[in-house]
Backbone as CSV, one residue per row, in Angstrom:
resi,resn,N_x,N_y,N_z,CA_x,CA_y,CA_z,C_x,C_y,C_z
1,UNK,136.378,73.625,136.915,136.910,74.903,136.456,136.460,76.020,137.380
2,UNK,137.415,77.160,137.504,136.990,78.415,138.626,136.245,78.960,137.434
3,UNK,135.029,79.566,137.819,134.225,80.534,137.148,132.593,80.478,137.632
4,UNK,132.104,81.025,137.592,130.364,81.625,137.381,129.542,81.694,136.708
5,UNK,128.744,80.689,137.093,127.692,80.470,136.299,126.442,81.038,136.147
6,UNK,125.730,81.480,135.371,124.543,82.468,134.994,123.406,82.117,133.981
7,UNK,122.672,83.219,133.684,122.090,82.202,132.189,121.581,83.662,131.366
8,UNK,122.205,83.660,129.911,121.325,84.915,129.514,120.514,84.169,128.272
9,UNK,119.479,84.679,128.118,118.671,84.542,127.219,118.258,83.275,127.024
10,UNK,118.126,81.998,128.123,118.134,80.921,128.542,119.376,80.029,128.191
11,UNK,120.676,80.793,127.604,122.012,80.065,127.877,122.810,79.937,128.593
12,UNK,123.104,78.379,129.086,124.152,78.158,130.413,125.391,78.782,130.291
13,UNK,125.723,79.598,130.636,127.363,80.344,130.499,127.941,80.246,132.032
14,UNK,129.729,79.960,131.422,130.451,79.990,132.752,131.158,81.303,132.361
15,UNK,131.477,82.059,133.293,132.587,83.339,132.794,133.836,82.534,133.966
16,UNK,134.591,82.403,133.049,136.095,81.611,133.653,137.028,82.749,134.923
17,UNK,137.290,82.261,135.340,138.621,83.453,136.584,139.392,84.189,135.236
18,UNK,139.285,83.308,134.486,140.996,83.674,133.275,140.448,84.756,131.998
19,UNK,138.725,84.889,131.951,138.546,85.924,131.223,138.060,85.851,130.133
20,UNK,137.827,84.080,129.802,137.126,83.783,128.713,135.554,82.635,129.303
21,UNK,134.969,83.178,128.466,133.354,82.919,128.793,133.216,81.201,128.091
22,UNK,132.633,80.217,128.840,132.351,79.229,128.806,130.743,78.329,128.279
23,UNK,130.413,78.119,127.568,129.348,77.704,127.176,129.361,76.096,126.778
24,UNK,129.136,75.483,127.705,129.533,73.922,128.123,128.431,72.972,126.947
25,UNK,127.125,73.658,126.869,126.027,72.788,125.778,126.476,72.518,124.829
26,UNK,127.136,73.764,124.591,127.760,74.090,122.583,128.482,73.902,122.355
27,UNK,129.590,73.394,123.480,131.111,73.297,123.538,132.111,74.736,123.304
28,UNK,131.484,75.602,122.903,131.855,76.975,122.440,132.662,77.693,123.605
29,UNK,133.708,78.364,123.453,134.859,78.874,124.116,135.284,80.262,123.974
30,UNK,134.735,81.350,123.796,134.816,82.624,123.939,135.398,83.784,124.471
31,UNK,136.464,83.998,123.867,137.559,85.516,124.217,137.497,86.976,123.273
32,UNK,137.720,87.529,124.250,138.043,88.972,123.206,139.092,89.747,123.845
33,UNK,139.087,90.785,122.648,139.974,91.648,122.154,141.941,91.231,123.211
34,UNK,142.152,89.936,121.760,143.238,89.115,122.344,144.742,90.915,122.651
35,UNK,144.768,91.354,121.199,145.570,92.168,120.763,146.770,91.491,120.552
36,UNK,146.812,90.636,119.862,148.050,90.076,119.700,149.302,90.749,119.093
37,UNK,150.158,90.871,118.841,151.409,91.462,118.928,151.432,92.954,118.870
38,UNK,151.415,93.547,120.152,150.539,94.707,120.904,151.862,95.623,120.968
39,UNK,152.827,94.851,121.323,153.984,95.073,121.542,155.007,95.386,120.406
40,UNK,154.892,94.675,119.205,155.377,95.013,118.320,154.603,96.498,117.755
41,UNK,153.426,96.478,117.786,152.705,97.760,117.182,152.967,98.960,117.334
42,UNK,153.022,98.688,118.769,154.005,100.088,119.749,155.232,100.713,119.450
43,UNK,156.153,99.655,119.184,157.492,99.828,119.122,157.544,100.367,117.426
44,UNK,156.937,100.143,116.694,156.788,100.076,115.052,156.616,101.245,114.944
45,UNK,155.386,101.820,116.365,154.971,103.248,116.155,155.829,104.097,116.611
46,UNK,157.101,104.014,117.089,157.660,104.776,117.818,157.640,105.124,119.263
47,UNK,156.853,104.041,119.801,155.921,104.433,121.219,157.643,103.243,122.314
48,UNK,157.168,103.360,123.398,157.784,102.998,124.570,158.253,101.514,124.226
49,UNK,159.551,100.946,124.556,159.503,99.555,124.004,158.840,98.244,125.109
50,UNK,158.264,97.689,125.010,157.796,96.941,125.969,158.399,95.209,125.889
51,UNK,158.751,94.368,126.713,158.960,92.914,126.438,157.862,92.288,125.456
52,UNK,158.367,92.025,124.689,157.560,91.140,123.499,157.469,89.956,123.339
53,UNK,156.623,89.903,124.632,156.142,88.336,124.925,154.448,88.345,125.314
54,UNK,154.224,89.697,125.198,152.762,89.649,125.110,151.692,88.618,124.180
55,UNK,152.291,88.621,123.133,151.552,86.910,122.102,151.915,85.868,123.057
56,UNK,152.848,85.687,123.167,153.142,84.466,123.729,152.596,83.744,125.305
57,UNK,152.485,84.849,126.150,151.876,85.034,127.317,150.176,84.667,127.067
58,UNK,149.611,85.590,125.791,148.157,85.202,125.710,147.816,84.284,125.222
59,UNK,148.963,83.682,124.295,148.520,81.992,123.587,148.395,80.830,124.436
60,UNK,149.606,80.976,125.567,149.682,80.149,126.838,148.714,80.332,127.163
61,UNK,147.894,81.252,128.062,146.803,81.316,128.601,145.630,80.763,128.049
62,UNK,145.303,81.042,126.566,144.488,80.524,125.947,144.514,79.125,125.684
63,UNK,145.375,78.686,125.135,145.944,77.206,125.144,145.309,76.100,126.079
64,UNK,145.388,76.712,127.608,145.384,76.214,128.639,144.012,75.892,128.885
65,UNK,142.780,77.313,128.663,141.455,77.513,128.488,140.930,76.314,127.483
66,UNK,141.528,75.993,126.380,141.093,75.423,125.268,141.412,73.689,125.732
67,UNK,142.155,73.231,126.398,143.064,71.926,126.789,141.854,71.855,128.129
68,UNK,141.983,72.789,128.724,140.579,72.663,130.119,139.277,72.265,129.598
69,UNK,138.824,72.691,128.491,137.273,72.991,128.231,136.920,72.129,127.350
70,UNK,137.969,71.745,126.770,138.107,70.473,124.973,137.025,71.138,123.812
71,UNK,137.109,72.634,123.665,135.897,73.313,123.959,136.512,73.045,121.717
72,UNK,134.695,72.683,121.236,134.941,72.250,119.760,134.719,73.682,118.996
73,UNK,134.418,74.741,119.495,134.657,75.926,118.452,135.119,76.623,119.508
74,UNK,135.878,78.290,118.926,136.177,79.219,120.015,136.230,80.363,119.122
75,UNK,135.729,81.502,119.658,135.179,82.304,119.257,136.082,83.443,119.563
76,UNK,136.517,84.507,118.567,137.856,85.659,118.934,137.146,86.594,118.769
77,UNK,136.554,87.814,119.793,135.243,88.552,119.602,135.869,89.905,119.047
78,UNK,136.747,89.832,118.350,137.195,91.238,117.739,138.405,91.432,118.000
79,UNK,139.576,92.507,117.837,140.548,93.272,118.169,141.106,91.625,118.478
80,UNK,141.198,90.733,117.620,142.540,89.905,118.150,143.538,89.562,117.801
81,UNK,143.883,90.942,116.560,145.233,91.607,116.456,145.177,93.298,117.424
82,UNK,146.241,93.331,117.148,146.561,94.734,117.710,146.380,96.012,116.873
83,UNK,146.193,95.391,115.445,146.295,95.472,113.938,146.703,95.071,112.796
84,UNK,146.200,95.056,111.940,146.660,94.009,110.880,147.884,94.191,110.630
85,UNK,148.678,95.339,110.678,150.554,95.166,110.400,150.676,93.984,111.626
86,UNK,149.970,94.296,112.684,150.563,93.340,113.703,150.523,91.732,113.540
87,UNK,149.305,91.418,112.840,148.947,90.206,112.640,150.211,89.496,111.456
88,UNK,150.487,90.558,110.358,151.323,90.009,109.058,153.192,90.074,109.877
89,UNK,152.866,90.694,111.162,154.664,90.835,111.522,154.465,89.662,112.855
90,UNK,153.726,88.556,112.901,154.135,87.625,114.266,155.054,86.745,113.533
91,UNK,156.103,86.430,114.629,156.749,85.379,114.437,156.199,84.130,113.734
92,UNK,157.216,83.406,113.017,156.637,81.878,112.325,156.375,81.306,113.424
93,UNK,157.062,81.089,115.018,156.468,80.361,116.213,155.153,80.470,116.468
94,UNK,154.877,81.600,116.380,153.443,82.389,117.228,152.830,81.950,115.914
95,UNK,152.470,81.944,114.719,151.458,81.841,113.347,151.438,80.394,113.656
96,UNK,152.422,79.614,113.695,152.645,78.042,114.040,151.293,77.280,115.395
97,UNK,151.625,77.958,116.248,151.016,78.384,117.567,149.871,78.317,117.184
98,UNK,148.953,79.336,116.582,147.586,79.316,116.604,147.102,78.591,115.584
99,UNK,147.661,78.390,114.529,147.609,76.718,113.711,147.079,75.527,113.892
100,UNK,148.321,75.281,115.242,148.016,74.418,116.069,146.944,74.213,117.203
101,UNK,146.410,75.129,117.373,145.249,75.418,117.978,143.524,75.281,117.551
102,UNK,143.958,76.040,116.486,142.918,75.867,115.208,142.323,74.461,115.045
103,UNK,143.384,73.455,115.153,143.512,72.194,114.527,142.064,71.091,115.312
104,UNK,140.965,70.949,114.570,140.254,69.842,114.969,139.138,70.594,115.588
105,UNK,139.128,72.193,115.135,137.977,72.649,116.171,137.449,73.887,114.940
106,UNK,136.044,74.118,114.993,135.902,75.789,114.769,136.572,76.910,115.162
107,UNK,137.289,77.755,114.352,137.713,78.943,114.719,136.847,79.890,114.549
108,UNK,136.289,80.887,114.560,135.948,81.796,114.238,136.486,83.294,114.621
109,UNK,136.842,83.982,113.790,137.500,85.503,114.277,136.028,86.134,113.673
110,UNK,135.830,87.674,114.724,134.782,88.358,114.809,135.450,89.781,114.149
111,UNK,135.585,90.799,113.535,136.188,91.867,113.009,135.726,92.412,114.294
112,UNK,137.163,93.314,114.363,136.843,94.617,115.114,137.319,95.837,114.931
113,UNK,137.409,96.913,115.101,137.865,97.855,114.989,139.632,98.117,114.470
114,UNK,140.130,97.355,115.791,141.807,96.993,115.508,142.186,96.111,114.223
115,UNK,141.004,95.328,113.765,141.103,93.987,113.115,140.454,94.157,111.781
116,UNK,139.561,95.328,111.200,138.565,95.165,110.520,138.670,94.484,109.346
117,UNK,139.284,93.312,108.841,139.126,92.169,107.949,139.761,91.317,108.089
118,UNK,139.718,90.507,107.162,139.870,88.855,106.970,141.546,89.421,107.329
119,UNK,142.269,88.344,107.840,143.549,88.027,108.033,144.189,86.566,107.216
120,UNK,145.204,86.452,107.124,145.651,85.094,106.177,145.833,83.966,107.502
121,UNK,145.354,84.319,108.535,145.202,82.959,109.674,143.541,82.223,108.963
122,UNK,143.945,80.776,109.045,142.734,79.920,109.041,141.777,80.625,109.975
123,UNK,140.291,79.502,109.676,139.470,79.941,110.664,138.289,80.980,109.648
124,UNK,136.850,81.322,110.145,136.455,81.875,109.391,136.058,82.970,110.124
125,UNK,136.218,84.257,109.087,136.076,85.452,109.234,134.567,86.576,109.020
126,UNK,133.737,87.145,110.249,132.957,87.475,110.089,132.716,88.741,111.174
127,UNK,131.644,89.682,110.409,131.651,91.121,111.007,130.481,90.416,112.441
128,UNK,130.170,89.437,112.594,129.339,89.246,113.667,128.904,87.517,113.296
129,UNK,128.362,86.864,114.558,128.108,85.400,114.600,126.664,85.183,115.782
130,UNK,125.669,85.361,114.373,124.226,84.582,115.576,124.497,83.334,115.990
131,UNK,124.221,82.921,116.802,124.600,81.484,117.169,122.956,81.459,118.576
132,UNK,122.316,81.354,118.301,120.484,81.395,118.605,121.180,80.749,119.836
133,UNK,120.829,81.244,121.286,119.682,82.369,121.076,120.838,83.520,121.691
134,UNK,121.861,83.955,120.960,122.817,84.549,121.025,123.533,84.931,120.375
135,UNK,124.169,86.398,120.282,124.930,87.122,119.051,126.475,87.601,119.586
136,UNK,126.941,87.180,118.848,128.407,87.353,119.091,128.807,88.745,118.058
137,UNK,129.356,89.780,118.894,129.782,91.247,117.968,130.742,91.387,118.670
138,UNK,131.375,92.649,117.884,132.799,93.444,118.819,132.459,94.205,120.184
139,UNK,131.557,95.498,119.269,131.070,96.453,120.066,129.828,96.008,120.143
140,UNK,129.206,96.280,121.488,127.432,96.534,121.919,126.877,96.895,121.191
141,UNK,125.165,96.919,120.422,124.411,97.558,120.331,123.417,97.784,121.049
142,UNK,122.889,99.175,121.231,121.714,99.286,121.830,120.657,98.631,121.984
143,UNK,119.435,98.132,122.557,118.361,98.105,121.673,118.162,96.346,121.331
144,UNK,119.142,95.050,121.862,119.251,93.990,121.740,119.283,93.360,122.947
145,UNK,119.502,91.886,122.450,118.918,90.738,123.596,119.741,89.818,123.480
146,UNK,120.815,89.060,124.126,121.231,87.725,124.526,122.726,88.253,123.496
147,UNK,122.797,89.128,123.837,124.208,89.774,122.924,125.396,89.583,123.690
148,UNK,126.620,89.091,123.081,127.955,88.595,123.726,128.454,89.519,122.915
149,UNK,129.357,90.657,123.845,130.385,91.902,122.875,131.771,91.952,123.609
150,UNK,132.718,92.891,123.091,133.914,93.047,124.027,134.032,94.509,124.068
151,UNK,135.524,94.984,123.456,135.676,96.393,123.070,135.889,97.190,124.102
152,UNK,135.442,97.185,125.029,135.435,98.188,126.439,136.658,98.008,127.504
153,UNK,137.105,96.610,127.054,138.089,96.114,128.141,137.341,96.194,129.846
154,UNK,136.452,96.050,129.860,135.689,96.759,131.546,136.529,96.298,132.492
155,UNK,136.328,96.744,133.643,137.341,96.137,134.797,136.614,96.973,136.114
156,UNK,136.343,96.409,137.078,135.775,96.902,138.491,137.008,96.671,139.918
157,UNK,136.446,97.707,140.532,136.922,97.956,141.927,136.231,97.300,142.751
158,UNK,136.751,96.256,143.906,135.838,96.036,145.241,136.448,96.364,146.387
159,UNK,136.227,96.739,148.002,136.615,96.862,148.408,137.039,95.323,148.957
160,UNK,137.918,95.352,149.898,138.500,94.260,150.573,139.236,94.441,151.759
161,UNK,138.808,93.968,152.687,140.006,93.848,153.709,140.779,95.519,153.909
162,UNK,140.125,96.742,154.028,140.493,97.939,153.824,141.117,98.379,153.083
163,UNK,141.471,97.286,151.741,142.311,98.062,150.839,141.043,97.479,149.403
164,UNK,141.557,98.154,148.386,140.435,97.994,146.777,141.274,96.889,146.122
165,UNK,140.830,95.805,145.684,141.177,95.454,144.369,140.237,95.562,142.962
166,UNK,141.345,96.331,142.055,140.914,96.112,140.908,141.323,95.560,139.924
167,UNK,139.950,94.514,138.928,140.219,93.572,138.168,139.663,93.400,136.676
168,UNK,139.970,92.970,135.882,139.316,93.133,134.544,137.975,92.295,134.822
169,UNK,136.772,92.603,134.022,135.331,92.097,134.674,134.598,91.806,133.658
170,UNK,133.965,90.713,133.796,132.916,91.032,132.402,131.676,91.380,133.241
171,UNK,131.001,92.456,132.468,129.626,93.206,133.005,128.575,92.411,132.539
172,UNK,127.550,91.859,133.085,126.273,91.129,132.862,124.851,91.632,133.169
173,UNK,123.702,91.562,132.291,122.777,91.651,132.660,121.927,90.826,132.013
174,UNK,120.638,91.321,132.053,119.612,90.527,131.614,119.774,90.781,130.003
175,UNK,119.941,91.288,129.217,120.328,91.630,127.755,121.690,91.371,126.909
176,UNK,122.482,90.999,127.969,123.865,91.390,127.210,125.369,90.991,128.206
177,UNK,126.499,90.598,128.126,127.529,90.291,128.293,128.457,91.231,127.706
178,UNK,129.469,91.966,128.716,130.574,92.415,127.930,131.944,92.395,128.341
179,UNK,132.591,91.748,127.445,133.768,90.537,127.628,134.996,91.617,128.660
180,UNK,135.645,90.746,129.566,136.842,91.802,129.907,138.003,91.074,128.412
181,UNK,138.801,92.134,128.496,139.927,92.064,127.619,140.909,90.598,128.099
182,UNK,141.087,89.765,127.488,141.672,89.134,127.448,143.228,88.740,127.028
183,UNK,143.377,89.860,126.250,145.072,90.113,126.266,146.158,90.661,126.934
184,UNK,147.373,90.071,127.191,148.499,90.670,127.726,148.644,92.319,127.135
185,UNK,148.713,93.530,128.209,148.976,94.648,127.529,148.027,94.983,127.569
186,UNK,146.500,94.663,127.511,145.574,95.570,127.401,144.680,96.784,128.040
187,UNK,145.221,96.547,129.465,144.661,97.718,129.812,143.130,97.496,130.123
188,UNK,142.331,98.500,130.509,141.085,98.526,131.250,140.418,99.567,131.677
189,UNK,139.007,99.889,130.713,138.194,100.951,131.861,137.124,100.549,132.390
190,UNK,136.945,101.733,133.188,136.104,101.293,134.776,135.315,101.176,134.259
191,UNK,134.283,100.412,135.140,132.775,100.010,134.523,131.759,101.106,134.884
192,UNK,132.302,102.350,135.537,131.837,102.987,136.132,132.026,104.933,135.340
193,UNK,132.680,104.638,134.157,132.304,105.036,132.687,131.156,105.185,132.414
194,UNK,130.659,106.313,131.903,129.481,106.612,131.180,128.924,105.455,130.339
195,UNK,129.733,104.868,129.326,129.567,104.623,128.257,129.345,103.077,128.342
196,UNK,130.114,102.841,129.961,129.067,101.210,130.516,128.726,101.225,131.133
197,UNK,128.216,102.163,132.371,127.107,102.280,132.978,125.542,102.712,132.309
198,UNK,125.999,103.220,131.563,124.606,103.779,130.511,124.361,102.558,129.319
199,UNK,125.083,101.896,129.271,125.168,100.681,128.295,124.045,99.468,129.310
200,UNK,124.492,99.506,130.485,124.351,98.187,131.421,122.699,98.361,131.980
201,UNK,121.915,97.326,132.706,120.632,97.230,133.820,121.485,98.082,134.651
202,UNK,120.522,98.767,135.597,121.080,99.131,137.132,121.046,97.557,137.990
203,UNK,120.537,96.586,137.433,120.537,95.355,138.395,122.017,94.669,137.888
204,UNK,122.943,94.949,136.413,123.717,94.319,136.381,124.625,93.461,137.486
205,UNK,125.771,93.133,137.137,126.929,92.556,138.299,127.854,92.150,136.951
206,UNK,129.199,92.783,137.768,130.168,92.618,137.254,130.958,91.322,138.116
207,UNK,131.805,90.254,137.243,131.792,89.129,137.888,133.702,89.445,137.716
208,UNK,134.535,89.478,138.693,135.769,90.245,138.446,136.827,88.586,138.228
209,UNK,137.284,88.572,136.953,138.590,87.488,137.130,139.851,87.843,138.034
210,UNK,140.525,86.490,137.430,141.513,86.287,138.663,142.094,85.208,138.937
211,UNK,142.377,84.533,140.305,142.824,83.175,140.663,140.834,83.093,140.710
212,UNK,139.986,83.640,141.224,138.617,83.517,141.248,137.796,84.483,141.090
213,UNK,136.976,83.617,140.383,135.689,84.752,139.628,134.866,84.668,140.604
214,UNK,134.729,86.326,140.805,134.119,86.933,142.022,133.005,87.955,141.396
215,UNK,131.559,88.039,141.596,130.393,88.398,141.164,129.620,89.512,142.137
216,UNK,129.515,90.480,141.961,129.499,91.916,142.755,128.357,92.554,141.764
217,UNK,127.487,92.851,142.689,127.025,94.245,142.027,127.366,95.368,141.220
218,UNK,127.270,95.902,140.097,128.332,96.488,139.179,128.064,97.604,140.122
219,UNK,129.542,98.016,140.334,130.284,99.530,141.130,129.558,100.841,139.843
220,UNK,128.566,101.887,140.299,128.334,102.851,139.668,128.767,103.944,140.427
C-alpha cells in the first residue's frame, strides 16, 4: 500500500496516499469528515447545483481502502454526513452501499458537528472512541496525548519543480493526528491557520496525499 509510516503514542500507523489512516495491529481503518450527500445539502439549501455523485465517488474510494486493508473495524471520525437531512435523503443505492460495507466488520460512526447523533445506518454510534493507547474524536482537544481528530480538513503547500502543489494533509506530531478530509466536495484549510499551527509541535510534519504520501515539515 502507498502511505507512511510513523508511530504515535507507541502505535504503528500508516497514513494512506487516499486519506485514510491505517493501523495494521488492530486491523482498524480510519476516515473523516466523509460529508456524504454534500451535494444534495447544497442544492436543498438553495446554494449552487453541483453533480451528485459526490456519495458515490467517496464510497468507491472507501470501498477500495476497505478491500486493500481487509481492515475488521473502520472508524467514521465525525461529519460523515453533510447533515442529518442529508443522511435521511441518500438514495436506496448509496444506504444499500454502506450496508454492504458494514457487513462482517465493526463500524463505528464518531458524532460531529455536521452529524451530532445517532443516524438509522447500522454500526455503533458514539461522541468519541478510546481504543488504548489512542482516542478517536471529531475535533482536537487541547491538553491530550495519542489523540486521532478530523474537522479542520488541513491541506499543505510544497514547493516543486518551480511551481506549488497543494494537497489535503494529515498534520502529525508527537501528541496528536489530524485527519485530512476525506470526502468528495470538501474543501480544505491551510495548515498554516492559526487554529493548526497553534494546535500542532513546531517539530510537526504534514504528510500530503495523493497518487503518494509525501511527509514535509509542516509549512508555518
Amino acid at each position: 500500500m502507498n502511505g507512511h509510516n510513523f508511530t504515535l503514542a507507541g502505535a504503528e500507523l500508516q497514513a494512506l496516499s487516499t486519506g485514510a489512516l491505517w493501523w495494521p495491529n488492530e486491523g482498524v481503518l480510519c476516515v473523516s469528515d466523509l460529508h456524504l450527500g454534500k451535494s444534495e445539502r447544497i442544492a436543498r439549501r438553495g446554494g449552487s447545483a453541483l453533480p451528485p455523485y459526490d456519495t458515490r465517488d467517496t464510497l468507491t474510494r472507501l470501498a477500495a481502502d476497505i478491500a486493500r486493508t481487509n481492515a475488521r473495524c473502520v472508524i467514521c471520525l465525525g461529519d460523515s454526513f453533510d447533515d442529518l437531512g442529508a443522511a435521511l435523503a441518500l438514495p436506496e443505492e448509496e444506504r444499500l452501499w454502506i450496508e454492504r460495507l458494514q457487513t462482517g466488520r465493526q463500524w463505528m460512526w464518531i458524532e460531529g458537528n455536521h452529524d451530532p447523533g445517532p443516524t438509522e445506518f447500522g454500526g455503533t454510534h458514539m461522541v468519541e472512541l478510546p481504543l488504548a493507547p489512542l482516542t478517536f474524536r471529531h475535533i482536537a482537544q487541547g491538553g491530550t496525548s495519542g489523540e486521532v481528530s478530523g474537522h479542520y480538513h488541513p491541506k499543505a503547500s510544497v514547493a516543486a519543480r518551480a511551481r506549488t502543489i497543494t494537497r489535503s494533509a494529515f498534520l502529525v506530531d508527537a501528541d496528536r493526528i489530524v485527519m485530512p478530509a476525506y470526502g468528495t466536495y470538501t474543501g480544505g484549510l491551510d495548515c498554516r491557520t492559526p487554529v493548526l499551527s497553534d494546535l500542532m509541535r513546531p517539530e510537526a510534519v504534514a504528510i500530503l496525499t495523493g497518487k503518494t504520501a509525501i511527509a514535509v515539515p509542516m509549512p508555518r
